[in-house]
C-alpha positions as CSV (number, residue, x, y, z in Angstrom):
1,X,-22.4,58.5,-85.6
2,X,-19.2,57.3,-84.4
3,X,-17.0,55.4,-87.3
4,X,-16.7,51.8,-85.9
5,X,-15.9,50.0,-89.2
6,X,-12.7,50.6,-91.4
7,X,-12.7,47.7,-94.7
8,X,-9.6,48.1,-96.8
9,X,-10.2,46.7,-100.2
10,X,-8.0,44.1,-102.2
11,X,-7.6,40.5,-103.5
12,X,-6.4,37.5,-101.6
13,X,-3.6,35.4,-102.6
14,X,0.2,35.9,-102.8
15,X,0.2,37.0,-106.4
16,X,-2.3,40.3,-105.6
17,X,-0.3,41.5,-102.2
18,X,1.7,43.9,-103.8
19,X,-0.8,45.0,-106.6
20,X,-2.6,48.5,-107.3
21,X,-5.5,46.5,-106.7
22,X,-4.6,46.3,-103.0
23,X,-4.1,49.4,-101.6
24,X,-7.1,49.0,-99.6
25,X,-5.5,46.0,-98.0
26,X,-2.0,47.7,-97.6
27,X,-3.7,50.4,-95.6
28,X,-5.8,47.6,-93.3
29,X,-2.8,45.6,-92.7
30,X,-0.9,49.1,-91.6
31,X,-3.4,49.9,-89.2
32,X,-3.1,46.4,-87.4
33,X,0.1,45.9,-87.8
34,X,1.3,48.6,-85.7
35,X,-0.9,48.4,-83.2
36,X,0.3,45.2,-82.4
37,X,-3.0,43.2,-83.3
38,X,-3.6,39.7,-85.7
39,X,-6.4,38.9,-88.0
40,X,-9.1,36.7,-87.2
41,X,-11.1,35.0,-89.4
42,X,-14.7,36.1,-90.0
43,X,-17.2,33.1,-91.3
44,X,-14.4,32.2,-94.1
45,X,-15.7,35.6,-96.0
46,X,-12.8,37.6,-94.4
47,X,-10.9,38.8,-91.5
48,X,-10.9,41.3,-88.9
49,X,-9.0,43.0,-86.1
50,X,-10.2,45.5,-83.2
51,X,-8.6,48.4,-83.1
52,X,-9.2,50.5,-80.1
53,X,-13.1,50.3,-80.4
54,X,-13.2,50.4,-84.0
55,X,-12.6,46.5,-86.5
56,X,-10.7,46.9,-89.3
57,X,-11.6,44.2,-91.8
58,X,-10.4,42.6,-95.4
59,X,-13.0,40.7,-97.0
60,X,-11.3,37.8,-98.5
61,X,-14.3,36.9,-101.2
62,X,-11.8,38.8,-104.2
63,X,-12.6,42.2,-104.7
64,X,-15.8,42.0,-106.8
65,X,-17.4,40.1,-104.0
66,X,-16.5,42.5,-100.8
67,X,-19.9,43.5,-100.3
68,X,-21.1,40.1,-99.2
69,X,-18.5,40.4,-96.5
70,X,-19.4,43.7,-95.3
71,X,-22.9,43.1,-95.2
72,X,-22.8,40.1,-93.5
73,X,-20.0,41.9,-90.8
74,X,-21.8,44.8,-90.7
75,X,-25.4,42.8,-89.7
76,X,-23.4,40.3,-87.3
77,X,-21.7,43.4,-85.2
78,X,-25.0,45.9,-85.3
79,X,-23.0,48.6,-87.4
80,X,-25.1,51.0,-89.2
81,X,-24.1,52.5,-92.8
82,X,-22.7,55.7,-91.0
83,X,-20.5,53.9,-88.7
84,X,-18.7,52.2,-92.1
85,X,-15.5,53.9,-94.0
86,X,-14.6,51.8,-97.0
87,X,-10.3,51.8,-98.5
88,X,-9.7,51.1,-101.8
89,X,-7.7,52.2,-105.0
90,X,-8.3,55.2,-107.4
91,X,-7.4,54.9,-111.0
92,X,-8.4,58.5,-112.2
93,X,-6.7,60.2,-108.5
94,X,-2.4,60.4,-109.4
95,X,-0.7,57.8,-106.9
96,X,0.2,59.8,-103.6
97,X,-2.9,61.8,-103.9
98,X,-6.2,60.6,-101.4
99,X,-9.6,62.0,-101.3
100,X,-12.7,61.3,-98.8
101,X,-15.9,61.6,-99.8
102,X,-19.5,60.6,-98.0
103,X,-21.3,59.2,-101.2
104,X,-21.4,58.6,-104.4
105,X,-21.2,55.9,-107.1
106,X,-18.8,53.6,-107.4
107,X,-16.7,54.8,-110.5
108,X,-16.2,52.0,-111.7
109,X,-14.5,50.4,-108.5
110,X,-15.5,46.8,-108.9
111,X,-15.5,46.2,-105.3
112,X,-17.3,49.7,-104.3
113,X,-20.0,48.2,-106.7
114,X,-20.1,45.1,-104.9
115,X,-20.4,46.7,-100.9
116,X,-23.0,49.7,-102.9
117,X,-25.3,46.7,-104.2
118,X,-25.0,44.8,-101.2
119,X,-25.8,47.6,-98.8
120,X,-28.1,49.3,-101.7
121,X,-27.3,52.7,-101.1
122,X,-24.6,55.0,-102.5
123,X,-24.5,57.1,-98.6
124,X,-20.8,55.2,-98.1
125,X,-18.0,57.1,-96.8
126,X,-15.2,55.9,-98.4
127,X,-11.3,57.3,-98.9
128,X,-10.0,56.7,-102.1
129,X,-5.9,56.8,-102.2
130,X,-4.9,57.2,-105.6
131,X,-3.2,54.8,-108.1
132,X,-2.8,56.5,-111.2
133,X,-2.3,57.8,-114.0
134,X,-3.3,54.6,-116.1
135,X,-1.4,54.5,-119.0
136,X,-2.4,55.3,-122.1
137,X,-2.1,51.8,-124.3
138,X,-2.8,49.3,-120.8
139,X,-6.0,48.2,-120.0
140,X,-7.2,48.9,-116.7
141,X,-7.6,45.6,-115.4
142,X,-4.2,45.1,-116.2
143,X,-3.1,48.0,-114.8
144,X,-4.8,47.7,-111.1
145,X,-3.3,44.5,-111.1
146,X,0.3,45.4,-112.3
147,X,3.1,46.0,-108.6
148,X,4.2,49.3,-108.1
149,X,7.5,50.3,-109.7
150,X,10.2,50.8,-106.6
151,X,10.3,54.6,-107.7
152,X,6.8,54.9,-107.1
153,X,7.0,52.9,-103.2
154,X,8.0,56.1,-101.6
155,X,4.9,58.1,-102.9
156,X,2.4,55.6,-102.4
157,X,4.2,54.8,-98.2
158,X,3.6,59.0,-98.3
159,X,0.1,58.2,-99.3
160,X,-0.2,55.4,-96.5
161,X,0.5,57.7,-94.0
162,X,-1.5,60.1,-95.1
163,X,-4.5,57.7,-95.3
164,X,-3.6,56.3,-91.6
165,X,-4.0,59.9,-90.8
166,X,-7.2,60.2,-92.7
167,X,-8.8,57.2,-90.7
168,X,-7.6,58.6,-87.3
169,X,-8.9,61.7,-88.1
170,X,-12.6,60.6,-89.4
171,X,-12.3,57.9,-85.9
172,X,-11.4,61.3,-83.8
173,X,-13.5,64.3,-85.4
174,X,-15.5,62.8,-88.1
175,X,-16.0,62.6,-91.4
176,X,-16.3,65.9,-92.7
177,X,-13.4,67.4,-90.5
178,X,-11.5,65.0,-92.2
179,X,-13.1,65.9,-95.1
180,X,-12.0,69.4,-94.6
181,X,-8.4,68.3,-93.9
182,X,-7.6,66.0,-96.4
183,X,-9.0,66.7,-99.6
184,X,-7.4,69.3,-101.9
185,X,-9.2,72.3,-102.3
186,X,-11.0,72.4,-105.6
């Protein structure tokens, strides 16, 4: 199936927009922005912009609420599970790194959890772009939600790019090609 859904992950407001947190977000607003395209508002649970044939979304319900968006745009536009790629941070990937994968849990993503339990099955693609490494004394909350140093900007625009890349790629060839193409090699 054909992707026709891309939903970066993050947390509304001024005081997230430059968080760990919002990578997801970062990514979505990328995409749009340099296509030339605005966001439109989706039933006050988020917004959305087409892009080419595919939407590319941000639900705005704060991140432990993203499935109720995606649900509800997913049953609204007729997109199926397979047609979805989901964008959000990784604590336990190092910042610059991403990695796609077709299922699994939600490691502890709040959000992932939220779109998982909402769709109720685990058979997500989703690309993970890395935030990490936590460190050692911080609690993680704290630390998704702590701005990127300006030394670390230039890895995580490298990891932008290489995530835009990503999502062209899985929208041209499919998942597993990209798959095959993006993730390091174990």
């Amino acid at each position: 199936m054909a992707l026709r859904l891309v939903v970066g992950l993050g947390n509304p407001g001024s005081e997230y927009e430059r968080t760990r947190h919002n990578v997801g977000f970062r990514l979505a607003d990328r995409l749009v922005g340099e296509a030339g395209l605005f966001w439109k508002d989706f039933k006050g649970l988020g917004v959305y912009a087409k892009w080419g044939d595919v939407y590319v979304a941000k639900p705005m319900t704060f991140m432990n609420e993203s499935g109720q968006f995606v649900r509800s745009f997913m049953a609204f536009h007729n997109i199926a599970v397979p047609e979805l790629l989901v964008v959000y941070d990784e604590i336990s990937l190092p910042l610059g790194k991403i990695r796609l994968r077709k299922k699994g849990s939600s490691g502890g993503q709040k959000g992932m959890l939220s779109i998982i339990q909402h769709m109720g099955t685990e058979e997500l693609s989703r690309l993970r772009i890395g935030i990490g490494p936590q460190p050692e004394k911080m609690d993680s909350a704290d630390f998704v939600l702590s701005r990127f140093k300006p030394a670390e900007e230039n890895d995580l625009n490298a990891a932008l790019d290489l995530s835009a890349d990503a999502v062209k790629t899985v929208l041209e060839s499919g998942v597993d090609s990209a798959m095959n193409r993006f993730n390091p090699a174990p």
